[in-house]
FILO-396299 format. One record per residue (C-alpha): residue in one letter; x, y, z. Coordinates in steps of 0.02 Angstrom, whole numbers, plus 50000, padded with zeros to 5 digits. Example, Ala and Ser with C-alpha at 12.3 -4.5 7.8 and 13.67 -1.06 7.14 Angstrom:
2
A506154977550390 S506844994750357 
This chain:
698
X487165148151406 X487415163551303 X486105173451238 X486255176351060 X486105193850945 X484525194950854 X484915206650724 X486625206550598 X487285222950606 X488125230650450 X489635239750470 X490495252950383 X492105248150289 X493645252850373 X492715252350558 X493145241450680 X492025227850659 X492475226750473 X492715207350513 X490895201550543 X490675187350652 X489825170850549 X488105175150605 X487945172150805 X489465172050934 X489305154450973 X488415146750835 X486665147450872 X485595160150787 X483625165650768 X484365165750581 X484095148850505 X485645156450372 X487215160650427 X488575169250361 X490405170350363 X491365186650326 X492885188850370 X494395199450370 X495825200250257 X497585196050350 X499155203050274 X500695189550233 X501505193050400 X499805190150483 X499475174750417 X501045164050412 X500965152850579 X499035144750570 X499525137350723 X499705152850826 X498435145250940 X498045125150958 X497565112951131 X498445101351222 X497135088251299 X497795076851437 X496965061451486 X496805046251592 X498015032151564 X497375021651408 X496375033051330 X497335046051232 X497565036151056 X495465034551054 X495355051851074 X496705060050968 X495895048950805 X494105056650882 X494855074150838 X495875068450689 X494425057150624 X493205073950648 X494565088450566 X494705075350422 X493065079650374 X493325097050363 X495255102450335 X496355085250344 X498055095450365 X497485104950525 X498645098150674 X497755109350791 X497535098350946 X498815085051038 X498205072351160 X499565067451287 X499175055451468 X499505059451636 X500345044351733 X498735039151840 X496945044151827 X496385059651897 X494805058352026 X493485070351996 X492065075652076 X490185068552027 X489065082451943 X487815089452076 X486155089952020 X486325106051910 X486945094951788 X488795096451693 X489525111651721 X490045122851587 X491535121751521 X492655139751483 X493335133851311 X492165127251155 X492995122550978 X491525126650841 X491645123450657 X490655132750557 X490295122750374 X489695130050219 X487815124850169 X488615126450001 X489345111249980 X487815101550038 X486955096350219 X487335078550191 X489385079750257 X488735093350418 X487305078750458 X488745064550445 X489725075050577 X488295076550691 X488235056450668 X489885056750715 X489675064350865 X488315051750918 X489485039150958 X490785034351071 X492005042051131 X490865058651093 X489715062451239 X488295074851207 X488205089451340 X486985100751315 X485665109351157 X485985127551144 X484165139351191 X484215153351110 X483155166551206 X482515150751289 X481755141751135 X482575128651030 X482605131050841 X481925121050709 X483575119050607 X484705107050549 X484805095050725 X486545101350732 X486405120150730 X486185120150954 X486975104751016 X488755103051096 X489625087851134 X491295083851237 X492425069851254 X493005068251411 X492775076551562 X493645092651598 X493905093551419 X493175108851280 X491455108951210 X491385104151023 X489965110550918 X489625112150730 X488775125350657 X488185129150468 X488485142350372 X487565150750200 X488975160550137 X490715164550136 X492125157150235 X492235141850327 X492875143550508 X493745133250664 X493455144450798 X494035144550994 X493125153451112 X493365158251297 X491875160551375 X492235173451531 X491505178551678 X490505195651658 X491775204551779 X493285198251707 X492965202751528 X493895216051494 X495405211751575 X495805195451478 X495275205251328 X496685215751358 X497855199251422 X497535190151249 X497725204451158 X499635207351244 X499865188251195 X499185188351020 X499875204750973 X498525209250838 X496995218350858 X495065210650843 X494235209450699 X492765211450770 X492165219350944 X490385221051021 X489965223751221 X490125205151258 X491115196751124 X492605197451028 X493475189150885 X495465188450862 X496045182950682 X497145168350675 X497385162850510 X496455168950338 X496805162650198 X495495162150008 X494315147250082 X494345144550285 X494845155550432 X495325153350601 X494955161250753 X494965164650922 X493565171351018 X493115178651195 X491235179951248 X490605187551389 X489265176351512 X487945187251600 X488005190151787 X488165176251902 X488485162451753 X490485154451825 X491115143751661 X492295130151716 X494105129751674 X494555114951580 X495735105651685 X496155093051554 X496465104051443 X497825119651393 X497525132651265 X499475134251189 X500045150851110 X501495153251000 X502565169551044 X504185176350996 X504795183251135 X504125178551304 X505375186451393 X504745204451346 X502935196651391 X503295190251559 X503345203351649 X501645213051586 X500775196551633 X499595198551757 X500065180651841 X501315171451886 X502195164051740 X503535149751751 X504775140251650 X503985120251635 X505255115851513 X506565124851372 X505505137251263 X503675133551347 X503045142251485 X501465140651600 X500375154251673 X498295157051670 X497265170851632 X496005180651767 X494775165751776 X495935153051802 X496155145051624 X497885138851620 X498925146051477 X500585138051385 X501675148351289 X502645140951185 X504465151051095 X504125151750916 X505925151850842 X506075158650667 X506195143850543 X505645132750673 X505085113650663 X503525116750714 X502545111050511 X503465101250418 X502725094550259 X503175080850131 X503095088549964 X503295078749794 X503965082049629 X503135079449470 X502495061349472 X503215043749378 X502075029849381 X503255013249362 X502584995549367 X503794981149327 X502764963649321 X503244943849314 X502354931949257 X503244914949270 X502504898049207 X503734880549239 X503084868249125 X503434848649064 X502734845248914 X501744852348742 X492764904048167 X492704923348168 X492394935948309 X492104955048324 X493274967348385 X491864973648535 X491764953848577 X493634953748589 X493764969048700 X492664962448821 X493414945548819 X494764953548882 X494204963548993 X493274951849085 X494904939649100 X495654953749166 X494294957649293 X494024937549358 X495864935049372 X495784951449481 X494244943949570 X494904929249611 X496774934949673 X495754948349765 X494764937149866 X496054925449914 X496954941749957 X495614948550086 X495894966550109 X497714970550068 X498444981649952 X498734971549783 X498984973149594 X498994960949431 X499574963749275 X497924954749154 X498944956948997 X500664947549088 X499624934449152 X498544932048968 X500404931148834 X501084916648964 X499244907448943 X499094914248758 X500834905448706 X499934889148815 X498624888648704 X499804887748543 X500534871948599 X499094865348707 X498274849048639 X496564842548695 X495884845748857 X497154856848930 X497094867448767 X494894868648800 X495424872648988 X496704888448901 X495364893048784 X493784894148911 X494894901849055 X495474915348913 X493684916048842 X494594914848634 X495404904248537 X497254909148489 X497314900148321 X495914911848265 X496604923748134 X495384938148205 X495954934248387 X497794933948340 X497414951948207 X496664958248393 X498164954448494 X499434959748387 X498414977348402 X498584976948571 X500414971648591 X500964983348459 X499824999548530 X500864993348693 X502594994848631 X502235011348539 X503205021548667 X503355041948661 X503125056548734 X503945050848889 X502975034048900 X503605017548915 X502675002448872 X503634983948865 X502774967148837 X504064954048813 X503954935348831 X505184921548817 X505314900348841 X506684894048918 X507234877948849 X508044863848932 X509774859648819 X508944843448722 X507324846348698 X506704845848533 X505434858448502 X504074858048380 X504744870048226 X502904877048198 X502724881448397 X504474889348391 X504034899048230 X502384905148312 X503374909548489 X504514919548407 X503414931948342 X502164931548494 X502174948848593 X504134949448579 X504494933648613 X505814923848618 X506864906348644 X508304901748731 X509334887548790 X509674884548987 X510324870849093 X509094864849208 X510184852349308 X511064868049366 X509484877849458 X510444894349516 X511334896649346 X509644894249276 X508704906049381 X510284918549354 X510004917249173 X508114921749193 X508534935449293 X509774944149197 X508374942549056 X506894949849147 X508204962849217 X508464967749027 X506434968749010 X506134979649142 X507204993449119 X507415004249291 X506534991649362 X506994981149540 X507094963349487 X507714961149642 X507484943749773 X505884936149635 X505904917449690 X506444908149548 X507534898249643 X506004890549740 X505114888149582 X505564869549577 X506754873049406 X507524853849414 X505844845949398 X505484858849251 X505474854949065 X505144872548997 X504914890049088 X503664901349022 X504174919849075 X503274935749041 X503374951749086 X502894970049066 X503614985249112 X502705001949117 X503335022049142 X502625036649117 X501945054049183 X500365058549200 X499365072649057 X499175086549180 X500615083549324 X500535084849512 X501295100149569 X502675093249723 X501855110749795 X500275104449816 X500475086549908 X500305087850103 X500385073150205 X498175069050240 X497325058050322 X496815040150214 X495565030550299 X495565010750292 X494275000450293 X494604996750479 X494455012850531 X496295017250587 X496685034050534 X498445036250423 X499575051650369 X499975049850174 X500845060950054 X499305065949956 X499605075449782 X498215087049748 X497975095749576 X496425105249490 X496395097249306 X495095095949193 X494635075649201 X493335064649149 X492195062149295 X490635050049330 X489375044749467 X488755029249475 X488135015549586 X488064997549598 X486354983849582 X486084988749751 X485905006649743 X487875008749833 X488415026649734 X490385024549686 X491275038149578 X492415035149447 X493905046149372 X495255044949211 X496815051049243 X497625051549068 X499565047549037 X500515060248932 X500035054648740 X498265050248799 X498415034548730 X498345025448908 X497345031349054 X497445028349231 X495625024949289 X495245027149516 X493635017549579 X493035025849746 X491475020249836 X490535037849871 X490215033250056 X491805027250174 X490615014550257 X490215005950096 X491474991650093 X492444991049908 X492314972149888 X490384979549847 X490944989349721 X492324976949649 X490924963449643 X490154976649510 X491744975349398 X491264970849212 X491644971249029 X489914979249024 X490274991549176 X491824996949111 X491225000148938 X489655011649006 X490945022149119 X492045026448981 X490775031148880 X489615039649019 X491135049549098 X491005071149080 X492395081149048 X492425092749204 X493475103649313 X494025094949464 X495015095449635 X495905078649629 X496705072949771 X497835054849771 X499165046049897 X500595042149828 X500955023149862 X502085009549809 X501604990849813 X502164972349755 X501014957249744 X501924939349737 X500504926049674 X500634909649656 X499434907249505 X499064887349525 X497454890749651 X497014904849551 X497214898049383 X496274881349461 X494904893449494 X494634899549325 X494474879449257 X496384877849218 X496624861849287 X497544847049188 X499134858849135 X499334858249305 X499134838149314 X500714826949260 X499714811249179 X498404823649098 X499464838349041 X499584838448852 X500764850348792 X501474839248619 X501194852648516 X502594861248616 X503594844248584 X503424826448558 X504394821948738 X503334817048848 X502934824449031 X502854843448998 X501514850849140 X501494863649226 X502384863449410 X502444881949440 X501424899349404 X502174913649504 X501454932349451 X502444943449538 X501774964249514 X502434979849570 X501994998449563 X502795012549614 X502295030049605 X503995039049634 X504465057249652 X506045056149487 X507225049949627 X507225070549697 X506505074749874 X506065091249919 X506565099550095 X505165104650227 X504465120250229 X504335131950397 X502685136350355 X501095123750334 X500225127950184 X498235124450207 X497145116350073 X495875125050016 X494055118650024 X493655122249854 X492055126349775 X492775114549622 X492035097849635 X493185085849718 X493755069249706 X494775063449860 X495405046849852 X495825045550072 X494975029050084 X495015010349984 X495035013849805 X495105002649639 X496035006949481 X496554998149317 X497495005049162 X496885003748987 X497315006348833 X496175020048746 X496065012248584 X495734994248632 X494964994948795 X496464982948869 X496544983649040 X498874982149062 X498534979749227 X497254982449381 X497474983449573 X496814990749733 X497435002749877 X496864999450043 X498635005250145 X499555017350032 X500835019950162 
């Protein structure tokens, strides 16, 4: 291919090669450093990043596996970038069988040129990428007819399809990341389609030697984009991609037309076809002011809501430390997330510990024998303990102390069948449990029942959509006493999301498939921490404090995308948690997180079986008679029913006519586009209100 420049040439400012190339043409270099120094675009320059993109066309069947090839590889690099489309032509095209020259070369590459800066390890994990399917390699780069002993990168290219453009990665020591197309023209036709993309691009190079070119595209504090020409020597014919169409955006093709030196023709309204002197078809495509071509999803400073049932249908009724307490609760709260999690597979899900623990904590007061050993080991304390119930009443209280725009609402009540005589020390204790309280129902009459249960978590849960819960299935008739509990949550976060800064990105699942999410990004000062897991699987860990800093949101995210996060989750302790709240640094950081909304529905009885609660559950061997003297209180139902929402204050924002590009920043960053953990705790008493995972935020 190419023969590359063995000296960097330093130009004087305000010449016409102010805008130095990144080191070599095409990538490859007798420099093991690169560099990247580019021009400065003014506003009007710089407003449409997708003056020039591709439009690949394939055989039937095989566009979707290569448009998340191209999406799956820009992720990496600049998520937002909607440079190339993949479309299908109705039947597959024949093409010839390479002679015995080999592939031919193709007239258009795509390079990406990535900063050394921010490590080798994410430029080698591209070049992996591009050892599998559907990435085909095509040829290493000689340069002056020797291969380099770089990064095994720095000379390679790679395709996807036939008749498609080269891809290539390149590193870079300094300055700007790039995404760069280049033409790569025959010797005699160089000048003239210098002079035709010129007339199309209507802006001057940036940089101009005897056999290559750059255009600017697109500048803005972090990455550039370009487009490139490069002249071939004598006798070398690059290929026109057949497969593929370089599209232009331009304002007014009909003043363009006519200086074209090709036919051009209409193919459809406001995109027209023609090619330039070697044959490389061409689309232009009207750009009409305040057009549709970005439109972004932006979000307004963020609310985090969760609204949580815990329901519980029944029929019948020594000193420890404030640490030991903690992590008591905390590791309820982790095995009751372990266990709903597994049953759960790989879906999104959250649990409220603290719901789930007043509706088993109110149990245990009028629990007798058995069942009440059962409550106590599942819960890991005793409730009658003075220091347990000192502990609690901590917690509950620290809960309910709303301000500063947070909401916090424990409440808990027993619904009492009209006739049944409760025990006057369990109702005294009930009524000052967590906000509890008593009331009367009629269970003969099931909807009137559930109505009235309703209407009373609906006056719990504030804002919150109450909403189709399944109380009516919850077998009310055959009930003797409902246990409900619930908390409701609101607040915003310390440092908020700008609704400027979210773009839709790519999130990653664990299968693979490739989503667009709204993603708020902000640059906050957080507390951040590394970690990794018994065996040696690095995961990072960030707090996300709630305005008042008394409750903290706190994001799990395995550090590589292949490392499943049931292998991090199986890590989950009191222990754990305690060393990362204690290990994490205060530090500057580029956060980035989807904004999601999800519900769980449980049906506790498996779960709560699980954990050793058993004979609650069992008619003959219930024994709730500290509840009340009437026989045949049990258990029959224990739905949990969770949801979160992170809203936008019920405002949406209108698109914009210009995409806005995310910076690569040299700020660390965390970017939470794949499976991710997260709990909320209370600061003071380590509490974990309630826990979940994303693995589908949309």
């Amino acid at each position: 291919m190419e023969q590359q420049q063995q000296q960097q040439q330093q130009q004087e400012p305000g010449g016409e090669e102010d805008c130095g190339d990144s080191g070599a043409e095409t990538g490859g270099s007798e420099y093991s450093r690169m560099s990247s120094t580019s021009s400065e675009l003014s506003v009007e320059d710089i407003q449409d990043p997708f003056l020039v993109s591709v439009h690949i066309i394939t055989d039937p069947g095989e566009s979707k596996t290569l448009q998340q090839a191209i999406d799956k590889l820009l992720a990496w690099i600049h998520p937002d970038l909607q440079l190339f489309r993949v479309s299908e032509r109705r039947v597959s095209k024949k093409r010839r069988k390479p002679g015995k020259a080999g592939a031919p070369q193709p007239a258009l590459a795509v390079i990406l040129f990535l900063q050394e800066e921010y490590g080798e390890e994410p430029i080698l994990q591209l070049h992996e990428t591009f050892q599998r399917p559907p990435w085909r390699y095509h040829h290493t780069e000689r340069v002056h007819g020797k291969f380099l002993p770089y990064m095994p990168c720095s000379q390679d290219f790679y395709t996807l399809a036939p008749e498609t453009p080269l891809w290539a990665i390149r590193p870079v020591h300094y300055g700007k990341e790039i995404i760069r197309f280049t033409i790569y023209c025959r010797n005699e036709n160089y000048a003239d389609i210098l002079k035709l993309y010129e007339l199309i691009l209507k802006r001057p190079v940036c940089q101009k030697k005897a056999d290559f070119c750059v255009f600017p595209v697109y500048s803005n504090m972090e990455i550039d984009i370009q487009f490139s020409l490069k002249k071939l020597p004598k006798g070398q014919m690059p290929v026109p991609t057949e497969s593929a169409v370089l599209e232009f955006r331009v304002k007014d093709v009909g003043q363009l037309v006519p200086l074209l030196p090709n036919p051009c023709s209409p193919i459809s309204e406001g995109r027209w076809q023609t090619e330039d002197h070697d044959g490389n078809r061409i689309l232009l495509q009207v750009w009409l002011s305040g057009g549709e071509h970005s439109q972004l999803a932006f979000m307004l400073p963020i609310i985090f809501s969760v609204s949580v049932l815990s329901a519980c249908c029944l029929k019948q009724g020594n000193c420890i430390s404030y640490d030991e307490l903690r992590d008591l609760k905390t590791d309820f709260a982790i095995n009751l997330y372990r266990h709903i999690s597994g049953a759960e597979n790989r879906t999104n899900l959250v649990v409220s510990p603290a719901s789930v623990a007043i509706s088993l904590e109110l149990l245990q007061f009028g629990a007798q024998g058995n069942t009440f050993t059962e409550l106590q080991d599942a819960l890991g304390y005793n409730i009658h303990d003075q220091s347990v119930q000192d502990f609690l009443h901590t917690v509950y209280e620290g809960a309910a102390d709303s301000g500063q725009g947070t909401v916090v609402q424990l409440a808990c009540s027993f619904f009492v069948p009209t006739g049944v005589m409760l025990s006057p020390h369990f109702a005294a204790r009930a009524a000052r449990w967590a906000n509890s309280s008593l009331q009367q129902t009629d269970f003969t009459d099931p909807n009137r029942t559930a109505a009235q249960i309703q209407e009373w978590i609906s006056s719990n849960l504030g804002d919150g959509d109450v909403h189709g819960l399944p109380l009516e299935g919850a077998a009310l008739p055959l009930s003797r006493v409902t246990v409900v509990s619930t908390m409701y949550f609101k607040s915003v976060w310390l440092k908020k999301f700008s609704f400027m800064d979210t773009q839709i990105l790519p999130f990653t699942t664990a299968e693979g498939i490739i989503l667009k999410v709204p993603t708020m990004h902000h640059t906050a000062e957080v507390n951040y921490g590394q970690f990794q897991t018994a065996t040696l699987e690095p995961f990072s860990v960030v707090e996300l404090p709630y305005l008042g800093e008394k409750l903290s949101m706190f994001i799990v995210l395995p550090s590589h995308r292949r490392t499943p996060l049931s292998q991090i989750e199986s890590h989950l302790s009191a222990k754990t948690i305690t060393l990362w709240t204690s290990s994490l640094k205060r530090m500057k950081m580029d956060v980035f997180l989807p904004r999601f909304s999800i519900q769980s529905l449980f049906d506790l009885k498996t779960v709560f079986s699980a954990l050793g609660i058993r004979d609650a559950f069992d008619p003959v061997t219930a024994n709730f008679k500290g509840v009340s003297e009437q026989a045949g209180l049990y258990i029959s139902e224990a739905i949990h029913k969770a949801k979160i929402e992170v809203t936008e204050d019920g405002t949406k924002a209108s698109g914009a006519t210009a995409m806005v590009l995310l910076k690569r920043s040299r700020t660390p960053v965390f970017k939470a586009d794949r499976p991710f953990t997260f709990f909320l705790r209370q600061a003071n008493t380590g509490s974990v209100l309630f826990t979940g995972r994303i693995t589908n935020p949309s």
